[in-house]
mmJSON file of the N, C-alpha and C atoms, coordinates in Angstrom:
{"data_MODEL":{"atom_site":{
"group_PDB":["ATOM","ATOM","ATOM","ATOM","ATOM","ATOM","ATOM","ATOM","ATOM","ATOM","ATOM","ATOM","ATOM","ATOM","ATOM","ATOM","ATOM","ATOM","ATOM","ATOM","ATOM","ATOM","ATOM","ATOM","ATOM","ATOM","ATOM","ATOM","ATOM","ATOM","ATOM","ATOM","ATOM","ATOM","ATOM","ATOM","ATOM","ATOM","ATOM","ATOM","ATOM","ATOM","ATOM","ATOM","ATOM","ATOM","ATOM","ATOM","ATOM","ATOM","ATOM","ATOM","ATOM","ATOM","ATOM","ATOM","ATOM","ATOM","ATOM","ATOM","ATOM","ATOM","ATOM","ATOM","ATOM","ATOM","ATOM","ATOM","ATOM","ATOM","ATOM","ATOM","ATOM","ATOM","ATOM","ATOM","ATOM","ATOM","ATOM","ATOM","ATOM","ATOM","ATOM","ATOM","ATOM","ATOM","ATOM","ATOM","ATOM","ATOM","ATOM","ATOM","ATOM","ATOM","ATOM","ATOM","ATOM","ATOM","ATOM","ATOM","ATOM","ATOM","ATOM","ATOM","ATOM","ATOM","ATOM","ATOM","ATOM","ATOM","ATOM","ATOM","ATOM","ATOM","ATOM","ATOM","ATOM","ATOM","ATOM","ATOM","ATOM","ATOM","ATOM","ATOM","ATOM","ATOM","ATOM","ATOM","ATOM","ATOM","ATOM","ATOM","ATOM","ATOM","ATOM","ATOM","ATOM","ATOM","ATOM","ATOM","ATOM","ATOM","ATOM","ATOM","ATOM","ATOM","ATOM","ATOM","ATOM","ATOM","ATOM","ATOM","ATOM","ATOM","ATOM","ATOM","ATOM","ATOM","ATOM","ATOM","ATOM","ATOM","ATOM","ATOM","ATOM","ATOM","ATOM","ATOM","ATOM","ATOM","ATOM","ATOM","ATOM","ATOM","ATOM","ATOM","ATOM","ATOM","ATOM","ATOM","ATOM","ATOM","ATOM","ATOM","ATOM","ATOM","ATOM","ATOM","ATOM","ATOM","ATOM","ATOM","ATOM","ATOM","ATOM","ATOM","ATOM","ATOM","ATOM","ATOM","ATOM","ATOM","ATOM","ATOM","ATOM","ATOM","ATOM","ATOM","ATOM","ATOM","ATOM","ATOM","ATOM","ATOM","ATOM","ATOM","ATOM","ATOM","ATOM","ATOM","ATOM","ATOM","ATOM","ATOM","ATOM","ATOM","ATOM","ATOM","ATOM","ATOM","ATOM","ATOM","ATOM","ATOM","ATOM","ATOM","ATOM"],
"id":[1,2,3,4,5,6,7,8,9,10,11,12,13,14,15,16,17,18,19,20,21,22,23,24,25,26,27,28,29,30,31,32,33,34,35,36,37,38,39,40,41,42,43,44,45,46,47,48,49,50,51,52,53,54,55,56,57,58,59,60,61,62,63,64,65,66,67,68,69,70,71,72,73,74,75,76,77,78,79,80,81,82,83,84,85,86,87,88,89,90,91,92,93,94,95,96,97,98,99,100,101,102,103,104,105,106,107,108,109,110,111,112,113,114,115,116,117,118,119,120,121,122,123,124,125,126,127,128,129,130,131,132,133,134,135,136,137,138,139,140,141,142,143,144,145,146,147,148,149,150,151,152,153,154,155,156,157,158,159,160,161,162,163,164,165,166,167,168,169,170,171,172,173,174,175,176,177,178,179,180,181,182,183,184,185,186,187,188,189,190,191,192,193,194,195,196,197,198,199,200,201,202,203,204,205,206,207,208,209,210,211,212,213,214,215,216,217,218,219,220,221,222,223,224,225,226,227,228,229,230,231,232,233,234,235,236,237],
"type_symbol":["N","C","C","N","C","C","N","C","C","N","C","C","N","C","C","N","C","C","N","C","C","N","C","C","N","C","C","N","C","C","N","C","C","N","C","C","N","C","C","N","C","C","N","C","C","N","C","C","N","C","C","N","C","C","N","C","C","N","C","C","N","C","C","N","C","C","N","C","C","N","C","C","N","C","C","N","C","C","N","C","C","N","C","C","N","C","C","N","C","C","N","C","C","N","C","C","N","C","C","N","C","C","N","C","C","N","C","C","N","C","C","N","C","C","N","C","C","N","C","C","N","C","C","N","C","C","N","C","C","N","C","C","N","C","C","N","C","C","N","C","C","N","C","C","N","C","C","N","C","C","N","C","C","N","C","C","N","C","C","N","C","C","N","C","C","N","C","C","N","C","C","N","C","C","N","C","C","N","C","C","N","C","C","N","C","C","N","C","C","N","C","C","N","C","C","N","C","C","N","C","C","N","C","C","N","C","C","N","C","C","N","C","C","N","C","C","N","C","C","N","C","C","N","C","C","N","C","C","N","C","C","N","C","C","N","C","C"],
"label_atom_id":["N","CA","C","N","CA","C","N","CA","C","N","CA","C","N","CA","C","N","CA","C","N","CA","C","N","CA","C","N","CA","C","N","CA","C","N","CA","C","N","CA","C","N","CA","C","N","CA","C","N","CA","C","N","CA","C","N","CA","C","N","CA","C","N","CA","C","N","CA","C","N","CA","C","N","CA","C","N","CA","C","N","CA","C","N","CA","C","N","CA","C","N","CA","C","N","CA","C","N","CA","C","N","CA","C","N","CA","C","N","CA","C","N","CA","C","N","CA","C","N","CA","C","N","CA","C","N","CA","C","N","CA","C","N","CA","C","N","CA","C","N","CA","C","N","CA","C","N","CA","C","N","CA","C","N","CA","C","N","CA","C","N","CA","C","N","CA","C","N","CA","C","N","CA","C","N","CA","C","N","CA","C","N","CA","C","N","CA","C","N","CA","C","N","CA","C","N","CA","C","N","CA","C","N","CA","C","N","CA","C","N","CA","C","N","CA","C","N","CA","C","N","CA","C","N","CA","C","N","CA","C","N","CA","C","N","CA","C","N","CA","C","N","CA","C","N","CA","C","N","CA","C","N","CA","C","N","CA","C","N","CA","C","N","CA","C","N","CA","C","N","CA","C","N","CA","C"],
"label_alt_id":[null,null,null,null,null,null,null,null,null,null,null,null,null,null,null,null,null,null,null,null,null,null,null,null,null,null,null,null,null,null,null,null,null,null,null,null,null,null,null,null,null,null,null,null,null,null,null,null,null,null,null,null,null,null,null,null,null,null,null,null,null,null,null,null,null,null,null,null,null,null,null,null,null,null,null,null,null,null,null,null,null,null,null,null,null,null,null,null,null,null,null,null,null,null,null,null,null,null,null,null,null,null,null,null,null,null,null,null,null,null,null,null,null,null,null,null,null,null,null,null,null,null,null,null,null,null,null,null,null,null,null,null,null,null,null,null,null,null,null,null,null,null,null,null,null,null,null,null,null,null,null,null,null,null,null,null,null,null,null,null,null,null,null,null,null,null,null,null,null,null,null,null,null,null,null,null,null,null,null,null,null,null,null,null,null,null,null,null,null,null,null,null,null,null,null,null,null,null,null,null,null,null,null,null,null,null,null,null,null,null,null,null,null,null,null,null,null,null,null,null,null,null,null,null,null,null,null,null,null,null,null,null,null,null,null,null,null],
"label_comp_id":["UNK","UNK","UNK","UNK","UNK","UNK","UNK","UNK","UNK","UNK","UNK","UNK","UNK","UNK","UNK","UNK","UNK","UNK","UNK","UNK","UNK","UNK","UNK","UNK","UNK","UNK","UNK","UNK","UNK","UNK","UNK","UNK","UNK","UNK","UNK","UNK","UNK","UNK","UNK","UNK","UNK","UNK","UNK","UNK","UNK","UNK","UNK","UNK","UNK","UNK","UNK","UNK","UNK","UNK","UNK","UNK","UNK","UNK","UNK","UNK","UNK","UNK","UNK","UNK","UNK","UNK","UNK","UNK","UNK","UNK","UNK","UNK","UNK","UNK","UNK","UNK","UNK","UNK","UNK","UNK","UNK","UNK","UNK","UNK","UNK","UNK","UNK","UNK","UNK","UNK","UNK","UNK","UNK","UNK","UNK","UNK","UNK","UNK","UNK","UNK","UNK","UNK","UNK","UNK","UNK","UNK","UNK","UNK","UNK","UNK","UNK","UNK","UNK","UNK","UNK","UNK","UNK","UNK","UNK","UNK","UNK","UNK","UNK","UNK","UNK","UNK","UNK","UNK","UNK","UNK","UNK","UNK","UNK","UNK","UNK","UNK","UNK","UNK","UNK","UNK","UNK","UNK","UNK","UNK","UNK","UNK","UNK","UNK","UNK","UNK","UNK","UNK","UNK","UNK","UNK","UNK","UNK","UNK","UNK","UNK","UNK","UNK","UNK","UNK","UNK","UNK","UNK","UNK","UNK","UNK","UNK","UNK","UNK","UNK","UNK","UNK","UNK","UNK","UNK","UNK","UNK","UNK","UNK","UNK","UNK","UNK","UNK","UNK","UNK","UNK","UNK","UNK","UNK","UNK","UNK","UNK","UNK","UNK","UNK","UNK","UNK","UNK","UNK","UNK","UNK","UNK","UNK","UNK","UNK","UNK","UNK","UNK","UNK","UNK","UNK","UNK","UNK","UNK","UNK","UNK","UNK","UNK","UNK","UNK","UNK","UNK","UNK","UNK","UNK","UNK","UNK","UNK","UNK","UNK","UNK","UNK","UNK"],
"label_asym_id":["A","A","A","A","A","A","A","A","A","A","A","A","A","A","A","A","A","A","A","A","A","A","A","A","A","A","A","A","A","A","A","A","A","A","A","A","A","A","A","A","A","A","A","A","A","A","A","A","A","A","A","A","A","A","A","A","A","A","A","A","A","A","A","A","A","A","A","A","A","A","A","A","A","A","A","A","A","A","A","A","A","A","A","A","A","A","A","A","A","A","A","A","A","A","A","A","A","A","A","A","A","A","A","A","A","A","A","A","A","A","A","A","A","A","A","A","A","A","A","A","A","A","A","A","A","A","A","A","A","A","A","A","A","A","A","A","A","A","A","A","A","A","A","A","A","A","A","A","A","A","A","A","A","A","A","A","A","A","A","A","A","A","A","A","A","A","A","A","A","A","A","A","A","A","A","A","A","A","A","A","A","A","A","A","A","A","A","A","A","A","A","A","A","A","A","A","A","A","A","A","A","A","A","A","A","A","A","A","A","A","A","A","A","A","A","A","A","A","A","A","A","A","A","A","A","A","A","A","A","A","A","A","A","A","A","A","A"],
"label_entity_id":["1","1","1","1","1","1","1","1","1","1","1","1","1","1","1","1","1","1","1","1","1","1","1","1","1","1","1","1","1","1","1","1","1","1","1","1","1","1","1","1","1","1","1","1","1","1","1","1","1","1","1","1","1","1","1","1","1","1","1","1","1","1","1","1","1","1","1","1","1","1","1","1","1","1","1","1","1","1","1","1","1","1","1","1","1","1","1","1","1","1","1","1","1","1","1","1","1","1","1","1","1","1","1","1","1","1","1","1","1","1","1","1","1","1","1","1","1","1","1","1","1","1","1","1","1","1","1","1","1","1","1","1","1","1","1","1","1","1","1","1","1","1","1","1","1","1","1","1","1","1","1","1","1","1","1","1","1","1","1","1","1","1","1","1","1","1","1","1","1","1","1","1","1","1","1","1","1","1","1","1","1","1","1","1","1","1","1","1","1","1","1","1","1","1","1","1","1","1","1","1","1","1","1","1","1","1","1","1","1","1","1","1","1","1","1","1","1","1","1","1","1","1","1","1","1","1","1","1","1","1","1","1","1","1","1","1","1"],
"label_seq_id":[1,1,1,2,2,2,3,3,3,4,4,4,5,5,5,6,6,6,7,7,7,8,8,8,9,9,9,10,10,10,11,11,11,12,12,12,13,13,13,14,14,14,15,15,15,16,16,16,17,17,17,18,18,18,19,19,19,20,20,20,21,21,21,22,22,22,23,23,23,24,24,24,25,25,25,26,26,26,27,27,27,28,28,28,29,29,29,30,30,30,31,31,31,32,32,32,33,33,33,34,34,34,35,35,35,36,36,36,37,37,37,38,38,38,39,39,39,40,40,40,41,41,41,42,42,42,43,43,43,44,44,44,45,45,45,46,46,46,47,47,47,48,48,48,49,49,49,50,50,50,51,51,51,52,52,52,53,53,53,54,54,54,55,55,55,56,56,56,57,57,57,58,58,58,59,59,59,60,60,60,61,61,61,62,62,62,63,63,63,64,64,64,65,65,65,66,66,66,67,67,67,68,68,68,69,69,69,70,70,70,71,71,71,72,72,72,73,73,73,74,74,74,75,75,75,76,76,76,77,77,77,78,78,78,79,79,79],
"pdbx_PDB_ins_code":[null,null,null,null,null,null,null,null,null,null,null,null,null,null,null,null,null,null,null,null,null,null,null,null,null,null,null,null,null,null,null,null,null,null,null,null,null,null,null,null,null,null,null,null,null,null,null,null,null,null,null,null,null,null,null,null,null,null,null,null,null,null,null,null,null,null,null,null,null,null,null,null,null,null,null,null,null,null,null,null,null,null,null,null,null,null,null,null,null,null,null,null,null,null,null,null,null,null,null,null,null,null,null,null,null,null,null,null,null,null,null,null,null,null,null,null,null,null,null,null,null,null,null,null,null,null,null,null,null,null,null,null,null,null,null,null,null,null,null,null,null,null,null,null,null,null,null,null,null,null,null,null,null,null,null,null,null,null,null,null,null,null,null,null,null,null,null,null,null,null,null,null,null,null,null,null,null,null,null,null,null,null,null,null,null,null,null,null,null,null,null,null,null,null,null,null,null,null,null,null,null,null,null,null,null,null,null,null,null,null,null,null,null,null,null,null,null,null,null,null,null,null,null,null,null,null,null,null,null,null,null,null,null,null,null,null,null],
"Cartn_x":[89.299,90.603,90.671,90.143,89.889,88.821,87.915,86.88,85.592,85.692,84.635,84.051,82.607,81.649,81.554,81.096,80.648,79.981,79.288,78.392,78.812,80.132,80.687,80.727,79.872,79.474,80.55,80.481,82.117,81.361,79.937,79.726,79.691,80.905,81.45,81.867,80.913,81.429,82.83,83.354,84.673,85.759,85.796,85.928,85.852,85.455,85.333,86.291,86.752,88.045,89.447,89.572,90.367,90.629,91.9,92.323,92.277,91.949,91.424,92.704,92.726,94.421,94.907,93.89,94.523,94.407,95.049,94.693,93.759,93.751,92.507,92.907,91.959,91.814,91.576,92.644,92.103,91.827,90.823,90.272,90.408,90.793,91.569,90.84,90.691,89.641,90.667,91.168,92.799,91.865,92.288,91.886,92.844,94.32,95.457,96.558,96.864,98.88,99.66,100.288,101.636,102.386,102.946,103.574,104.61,105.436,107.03,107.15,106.832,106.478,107.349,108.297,108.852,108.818,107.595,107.508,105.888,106.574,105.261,104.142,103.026,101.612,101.419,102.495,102.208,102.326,100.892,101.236,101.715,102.331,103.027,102.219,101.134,99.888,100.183,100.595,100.846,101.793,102.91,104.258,104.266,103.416,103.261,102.158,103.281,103.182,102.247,100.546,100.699,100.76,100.738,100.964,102.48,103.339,104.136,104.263,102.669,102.896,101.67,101.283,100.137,98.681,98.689,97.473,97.31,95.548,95.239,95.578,95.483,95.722,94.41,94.503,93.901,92.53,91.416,90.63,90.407,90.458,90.487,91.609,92.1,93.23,92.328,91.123,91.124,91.323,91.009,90.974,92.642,93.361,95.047,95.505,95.162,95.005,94.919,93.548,93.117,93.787,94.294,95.116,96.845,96.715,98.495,98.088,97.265,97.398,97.054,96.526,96.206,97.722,98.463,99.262,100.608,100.503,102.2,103.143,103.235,104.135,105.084,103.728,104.548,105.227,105.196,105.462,106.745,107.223,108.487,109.722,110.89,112.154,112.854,113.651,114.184,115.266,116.404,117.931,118.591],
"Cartn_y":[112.475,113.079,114.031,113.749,114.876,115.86,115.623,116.665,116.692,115.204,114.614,113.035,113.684,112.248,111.317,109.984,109.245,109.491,110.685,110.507,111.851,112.328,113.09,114.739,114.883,116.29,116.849,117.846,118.949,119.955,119.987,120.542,120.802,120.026,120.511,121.733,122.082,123.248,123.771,122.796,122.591,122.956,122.956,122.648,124.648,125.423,126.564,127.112,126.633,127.504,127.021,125.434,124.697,124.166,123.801,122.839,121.443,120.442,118.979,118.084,116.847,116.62,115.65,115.392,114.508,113.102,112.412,110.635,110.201,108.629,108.134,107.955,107.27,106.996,105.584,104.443,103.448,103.235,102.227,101.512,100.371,100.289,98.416,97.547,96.864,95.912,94.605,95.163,94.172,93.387,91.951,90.77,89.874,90.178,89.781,90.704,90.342,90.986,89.887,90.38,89.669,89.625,87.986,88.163,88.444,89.689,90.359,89.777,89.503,89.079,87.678,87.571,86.007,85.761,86.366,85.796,85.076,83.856,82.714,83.043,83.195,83.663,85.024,85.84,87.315,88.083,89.016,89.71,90.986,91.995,93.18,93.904,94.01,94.703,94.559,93.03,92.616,93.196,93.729,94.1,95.735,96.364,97.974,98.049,99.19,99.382,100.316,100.945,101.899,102.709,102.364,102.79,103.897,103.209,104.14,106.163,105.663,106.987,107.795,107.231,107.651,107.859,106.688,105.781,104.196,104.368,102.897,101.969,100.836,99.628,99.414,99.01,98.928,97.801,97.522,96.662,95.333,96.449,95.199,96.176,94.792,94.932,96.57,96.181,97.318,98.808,98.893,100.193,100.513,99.564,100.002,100.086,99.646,99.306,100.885,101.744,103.142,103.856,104.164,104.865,104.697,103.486,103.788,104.558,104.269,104.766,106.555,106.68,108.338,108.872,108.143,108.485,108.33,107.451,106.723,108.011,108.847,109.747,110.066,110.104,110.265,108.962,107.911,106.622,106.225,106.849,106.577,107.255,106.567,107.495,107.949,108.954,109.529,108.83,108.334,107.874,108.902],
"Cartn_z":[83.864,83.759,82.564,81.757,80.315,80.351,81.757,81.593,80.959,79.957,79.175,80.189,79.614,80.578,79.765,80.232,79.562,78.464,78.142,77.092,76.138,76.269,75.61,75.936,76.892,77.751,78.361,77.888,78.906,79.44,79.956,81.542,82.254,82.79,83.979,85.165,85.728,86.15,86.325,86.865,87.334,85.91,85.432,84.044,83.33,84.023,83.416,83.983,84.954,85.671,85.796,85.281,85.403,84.143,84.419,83.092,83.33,82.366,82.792,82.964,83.509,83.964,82.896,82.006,80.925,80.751,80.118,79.954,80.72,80.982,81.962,83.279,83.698,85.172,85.381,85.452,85.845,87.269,87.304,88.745,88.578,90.094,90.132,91.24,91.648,92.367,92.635,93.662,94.091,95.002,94.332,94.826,95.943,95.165,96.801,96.504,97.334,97.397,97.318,96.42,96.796,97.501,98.451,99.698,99.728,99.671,99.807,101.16,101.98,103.705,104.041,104.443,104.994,105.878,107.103,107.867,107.696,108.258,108.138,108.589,107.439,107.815,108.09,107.665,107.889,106.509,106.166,104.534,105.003,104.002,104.089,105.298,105.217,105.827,106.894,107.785,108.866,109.831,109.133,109.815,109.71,109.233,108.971,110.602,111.639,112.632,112.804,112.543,112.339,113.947,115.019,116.288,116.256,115.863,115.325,114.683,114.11,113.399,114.447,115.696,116.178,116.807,115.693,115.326,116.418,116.676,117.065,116.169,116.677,116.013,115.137,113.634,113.165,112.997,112.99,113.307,111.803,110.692,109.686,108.697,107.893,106.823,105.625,105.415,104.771,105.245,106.692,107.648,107.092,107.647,107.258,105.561,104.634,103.261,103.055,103.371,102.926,103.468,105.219,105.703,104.895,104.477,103.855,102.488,102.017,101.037,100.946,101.866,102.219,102.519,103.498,104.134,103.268,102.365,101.671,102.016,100.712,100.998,102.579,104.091,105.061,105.797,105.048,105.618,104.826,104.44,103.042,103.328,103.597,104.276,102.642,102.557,101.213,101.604,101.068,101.076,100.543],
"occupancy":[1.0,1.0,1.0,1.0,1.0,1.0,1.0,1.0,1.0,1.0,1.0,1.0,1.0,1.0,1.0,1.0,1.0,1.0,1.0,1.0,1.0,1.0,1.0,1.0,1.0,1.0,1.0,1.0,1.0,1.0,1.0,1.0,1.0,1.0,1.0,1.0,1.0,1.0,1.0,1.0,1.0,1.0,1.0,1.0,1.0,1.0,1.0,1.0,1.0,1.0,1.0,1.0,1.0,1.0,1.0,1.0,1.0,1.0,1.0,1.0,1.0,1.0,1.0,1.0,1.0,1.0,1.0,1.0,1.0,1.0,1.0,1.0,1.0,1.0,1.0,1.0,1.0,1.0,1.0,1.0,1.0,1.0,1.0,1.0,1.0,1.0,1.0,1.0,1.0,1.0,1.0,1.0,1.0,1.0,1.0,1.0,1.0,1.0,1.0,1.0,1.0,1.0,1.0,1.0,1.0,1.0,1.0,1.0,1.0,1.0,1.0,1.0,1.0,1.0,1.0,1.0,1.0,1.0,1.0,1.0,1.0,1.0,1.0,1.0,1.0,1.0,1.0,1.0,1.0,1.0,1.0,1.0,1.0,1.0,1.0,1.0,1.0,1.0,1.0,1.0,1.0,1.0,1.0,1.0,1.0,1.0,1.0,1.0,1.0,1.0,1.0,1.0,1.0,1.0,1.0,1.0,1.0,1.0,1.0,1.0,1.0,1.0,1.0,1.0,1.0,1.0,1.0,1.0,1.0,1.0,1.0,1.0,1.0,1.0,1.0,1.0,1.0,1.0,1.0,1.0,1.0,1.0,1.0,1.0,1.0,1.0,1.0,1.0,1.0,1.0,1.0,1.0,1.0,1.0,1.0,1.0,1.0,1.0,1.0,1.0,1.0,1.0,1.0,1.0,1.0,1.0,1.0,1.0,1.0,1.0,1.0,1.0,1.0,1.0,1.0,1.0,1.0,1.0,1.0,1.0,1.0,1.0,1.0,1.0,1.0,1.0,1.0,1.0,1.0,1.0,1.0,1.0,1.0,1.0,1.0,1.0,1.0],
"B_iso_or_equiv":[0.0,0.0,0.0,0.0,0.0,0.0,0.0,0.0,0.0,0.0,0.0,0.0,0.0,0.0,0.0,0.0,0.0,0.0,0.0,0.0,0.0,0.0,0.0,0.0,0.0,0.0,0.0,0.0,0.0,0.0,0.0,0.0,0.0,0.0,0.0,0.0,0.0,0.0,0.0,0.0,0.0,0.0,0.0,0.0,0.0,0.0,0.0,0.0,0.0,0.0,0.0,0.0,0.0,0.0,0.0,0.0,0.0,0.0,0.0,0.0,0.0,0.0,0.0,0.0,0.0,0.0,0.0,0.0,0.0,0.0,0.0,0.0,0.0,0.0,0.0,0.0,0.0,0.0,0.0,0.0,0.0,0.0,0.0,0.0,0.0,0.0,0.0,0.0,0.0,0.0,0.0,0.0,0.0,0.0,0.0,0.0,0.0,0.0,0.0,0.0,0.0,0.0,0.0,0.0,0.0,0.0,0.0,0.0,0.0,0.0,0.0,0.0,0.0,0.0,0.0,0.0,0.0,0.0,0.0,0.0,0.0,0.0,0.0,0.0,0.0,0.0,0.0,0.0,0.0,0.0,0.0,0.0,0.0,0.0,0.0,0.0,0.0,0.0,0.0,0.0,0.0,0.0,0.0,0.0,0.0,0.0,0.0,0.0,0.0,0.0,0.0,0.0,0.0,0.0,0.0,0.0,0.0,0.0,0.0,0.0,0.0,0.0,0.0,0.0,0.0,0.0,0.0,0.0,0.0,0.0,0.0,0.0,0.0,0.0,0.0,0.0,0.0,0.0,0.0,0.0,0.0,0.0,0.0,0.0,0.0,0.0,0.0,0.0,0.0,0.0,0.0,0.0,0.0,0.0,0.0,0.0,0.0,0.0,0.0,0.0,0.0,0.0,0.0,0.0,0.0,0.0,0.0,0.0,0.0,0.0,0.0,0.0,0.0,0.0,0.0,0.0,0.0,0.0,0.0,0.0,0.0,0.0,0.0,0.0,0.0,0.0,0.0,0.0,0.0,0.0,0.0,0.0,0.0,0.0,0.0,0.0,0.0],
"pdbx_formal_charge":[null,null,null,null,null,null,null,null,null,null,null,null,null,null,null,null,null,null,null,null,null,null,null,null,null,null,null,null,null,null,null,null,null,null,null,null,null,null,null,null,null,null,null,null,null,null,null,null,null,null,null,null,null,null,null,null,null,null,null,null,null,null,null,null,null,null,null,null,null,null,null,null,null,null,null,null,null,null,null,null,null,null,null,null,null,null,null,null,null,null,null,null,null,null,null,null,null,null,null,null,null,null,null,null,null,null,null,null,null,null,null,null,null,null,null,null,null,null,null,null,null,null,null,null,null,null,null,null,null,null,null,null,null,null,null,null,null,null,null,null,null,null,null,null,null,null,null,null,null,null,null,null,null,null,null,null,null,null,null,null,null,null,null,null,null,null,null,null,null,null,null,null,null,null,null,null,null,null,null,null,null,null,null,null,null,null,null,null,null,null,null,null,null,null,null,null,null,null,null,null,null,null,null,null,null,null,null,null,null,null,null,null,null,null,null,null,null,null,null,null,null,null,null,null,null,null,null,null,null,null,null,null,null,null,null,null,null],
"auth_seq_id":[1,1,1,2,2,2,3,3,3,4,4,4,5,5,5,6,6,6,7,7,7,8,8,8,9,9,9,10,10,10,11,11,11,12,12,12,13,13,13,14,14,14,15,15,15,16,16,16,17,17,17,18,18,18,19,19,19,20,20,20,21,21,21,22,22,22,23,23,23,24,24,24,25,25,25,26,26,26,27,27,27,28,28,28,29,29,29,30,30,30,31,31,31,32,32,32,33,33,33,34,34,34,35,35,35,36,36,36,37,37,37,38,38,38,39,39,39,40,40,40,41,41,41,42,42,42,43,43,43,44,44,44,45,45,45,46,46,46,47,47,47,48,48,48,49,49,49,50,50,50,51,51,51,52,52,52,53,53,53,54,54,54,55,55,55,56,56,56,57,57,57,58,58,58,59,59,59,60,60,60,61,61,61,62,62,62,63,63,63,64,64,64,65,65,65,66,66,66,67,67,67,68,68,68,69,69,69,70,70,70,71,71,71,72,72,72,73,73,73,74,74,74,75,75,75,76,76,76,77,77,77,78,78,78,79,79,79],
"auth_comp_id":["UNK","UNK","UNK","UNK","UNK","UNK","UNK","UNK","UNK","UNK","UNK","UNK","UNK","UNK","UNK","UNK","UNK","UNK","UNK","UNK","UNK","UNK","UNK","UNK","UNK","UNK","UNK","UNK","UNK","UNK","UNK","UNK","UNK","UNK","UNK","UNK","UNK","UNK","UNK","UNK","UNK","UNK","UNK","UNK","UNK","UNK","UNK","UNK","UNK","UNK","UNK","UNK","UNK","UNK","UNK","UNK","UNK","UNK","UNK","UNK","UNK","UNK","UNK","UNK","UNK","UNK","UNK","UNK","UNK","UNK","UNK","UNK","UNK","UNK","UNK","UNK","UNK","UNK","UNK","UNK","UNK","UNK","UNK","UNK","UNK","UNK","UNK","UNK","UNK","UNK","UNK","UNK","UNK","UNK","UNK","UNK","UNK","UNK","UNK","UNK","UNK","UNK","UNK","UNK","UNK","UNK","UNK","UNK","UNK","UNK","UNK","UNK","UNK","UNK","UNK","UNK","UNK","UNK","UNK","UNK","UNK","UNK","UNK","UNK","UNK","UNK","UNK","UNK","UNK","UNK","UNK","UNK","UNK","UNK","UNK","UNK","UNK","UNK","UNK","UNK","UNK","UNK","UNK","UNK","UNK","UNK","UNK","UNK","UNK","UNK","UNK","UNK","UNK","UNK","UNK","UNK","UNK","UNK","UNK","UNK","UNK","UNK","UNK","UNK","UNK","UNK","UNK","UNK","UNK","UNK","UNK","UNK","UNK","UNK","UNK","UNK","UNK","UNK","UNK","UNK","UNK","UNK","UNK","UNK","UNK","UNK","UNK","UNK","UNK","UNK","UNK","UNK","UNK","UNK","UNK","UNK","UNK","UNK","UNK","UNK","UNK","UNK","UNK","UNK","UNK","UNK","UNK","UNK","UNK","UNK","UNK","UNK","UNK","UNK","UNK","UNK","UNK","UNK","UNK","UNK","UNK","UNK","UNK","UNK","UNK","UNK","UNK","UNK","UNK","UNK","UNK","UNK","UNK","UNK","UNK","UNK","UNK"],
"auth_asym_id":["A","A","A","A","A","A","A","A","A","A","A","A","A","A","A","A","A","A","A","A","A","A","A","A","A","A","A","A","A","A","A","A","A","A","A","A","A","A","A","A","A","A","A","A","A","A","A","A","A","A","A","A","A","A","A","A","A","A","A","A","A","A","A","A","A","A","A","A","A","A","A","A","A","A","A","A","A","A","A","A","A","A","A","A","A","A","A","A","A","A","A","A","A","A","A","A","A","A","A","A","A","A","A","A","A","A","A","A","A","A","A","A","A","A","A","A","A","A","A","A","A","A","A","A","A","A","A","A","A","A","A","A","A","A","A","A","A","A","A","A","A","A","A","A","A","A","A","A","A","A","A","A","A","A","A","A","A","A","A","A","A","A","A","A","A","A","A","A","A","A","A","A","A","A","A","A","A","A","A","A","A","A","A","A","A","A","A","A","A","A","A","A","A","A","A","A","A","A","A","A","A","A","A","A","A","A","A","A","A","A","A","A","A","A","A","A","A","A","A","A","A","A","A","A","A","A","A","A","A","A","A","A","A","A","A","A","A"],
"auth_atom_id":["N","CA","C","N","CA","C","N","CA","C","N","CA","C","N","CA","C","N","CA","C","N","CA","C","N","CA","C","N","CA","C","N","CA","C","N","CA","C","N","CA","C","N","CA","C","N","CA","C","N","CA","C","N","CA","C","N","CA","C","N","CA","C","N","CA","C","N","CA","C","N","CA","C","N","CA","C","N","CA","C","N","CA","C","N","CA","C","N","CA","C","N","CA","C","N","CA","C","N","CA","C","N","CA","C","N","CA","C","N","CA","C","N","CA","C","N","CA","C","N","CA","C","N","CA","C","N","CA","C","N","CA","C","N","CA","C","N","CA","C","N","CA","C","N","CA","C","N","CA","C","N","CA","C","N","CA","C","N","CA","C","N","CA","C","N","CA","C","N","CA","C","N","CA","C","N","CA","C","N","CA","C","N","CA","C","N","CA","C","N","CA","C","N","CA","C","N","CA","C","N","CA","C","N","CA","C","N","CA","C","N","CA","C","N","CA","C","N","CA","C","N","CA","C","N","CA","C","N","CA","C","N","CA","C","N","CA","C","N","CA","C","N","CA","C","N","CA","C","N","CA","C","N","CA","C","N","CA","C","N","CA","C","N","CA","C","N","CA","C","N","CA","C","N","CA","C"],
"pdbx_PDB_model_num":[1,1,1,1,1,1,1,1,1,1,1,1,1,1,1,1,1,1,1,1,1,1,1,1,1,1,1,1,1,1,1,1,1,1,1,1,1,1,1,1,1,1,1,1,1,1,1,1,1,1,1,1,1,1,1,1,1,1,1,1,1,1,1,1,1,1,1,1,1,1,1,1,1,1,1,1,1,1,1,1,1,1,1,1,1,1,1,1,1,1,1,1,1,1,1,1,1,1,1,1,1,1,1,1,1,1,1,1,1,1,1,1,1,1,1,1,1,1,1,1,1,1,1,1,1,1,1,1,1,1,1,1,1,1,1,1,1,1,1,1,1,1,1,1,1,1,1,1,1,1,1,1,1,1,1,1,1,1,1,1,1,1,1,1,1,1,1,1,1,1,1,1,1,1,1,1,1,1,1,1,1,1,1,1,1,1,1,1,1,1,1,1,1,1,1,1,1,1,1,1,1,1,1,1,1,1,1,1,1,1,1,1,1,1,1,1,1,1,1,1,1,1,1,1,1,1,1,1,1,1,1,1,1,1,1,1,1]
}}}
């Protein structure tokens, strides 16, 4: 995010034409969710339709996990 590597190098090609975006970048390695979900035995993941927006039914929780997250913005109504 600053344009600097691990080992202090500003190299970057990218970097000669651009401005760098600043602070860090954490990475997260989500182990569960929390169940917002009241229906018995079903997590958030469960009740997100994505047939709705188009899409097959998804085969595993991570397939739908990456598509929401590609997608959030168009899955979100404004009030």
């Amino acid at each position: 995010m600053t344009g600097e590597c691990y080992d202090g190098s500003k190299d970057f090609p990218w970097l000669q034409d651009n401005e760098s975006y600043g602070g860090n970048l954490d990475v997260y390695e989500i182990e569960e969710i929390f169940n917002s979900e009241s229906t018995e035995g079903k997590t958030p993941f469960d009740v997100i339709d994505e047939t709705l927006y188009g899409k097959e039914k998804f085969q595993t929780v991570k397939e739908k996990i990456e598509w929401v997250c590609q997608n959030f913005d168009k899955t979100q109504t404004k009030l």
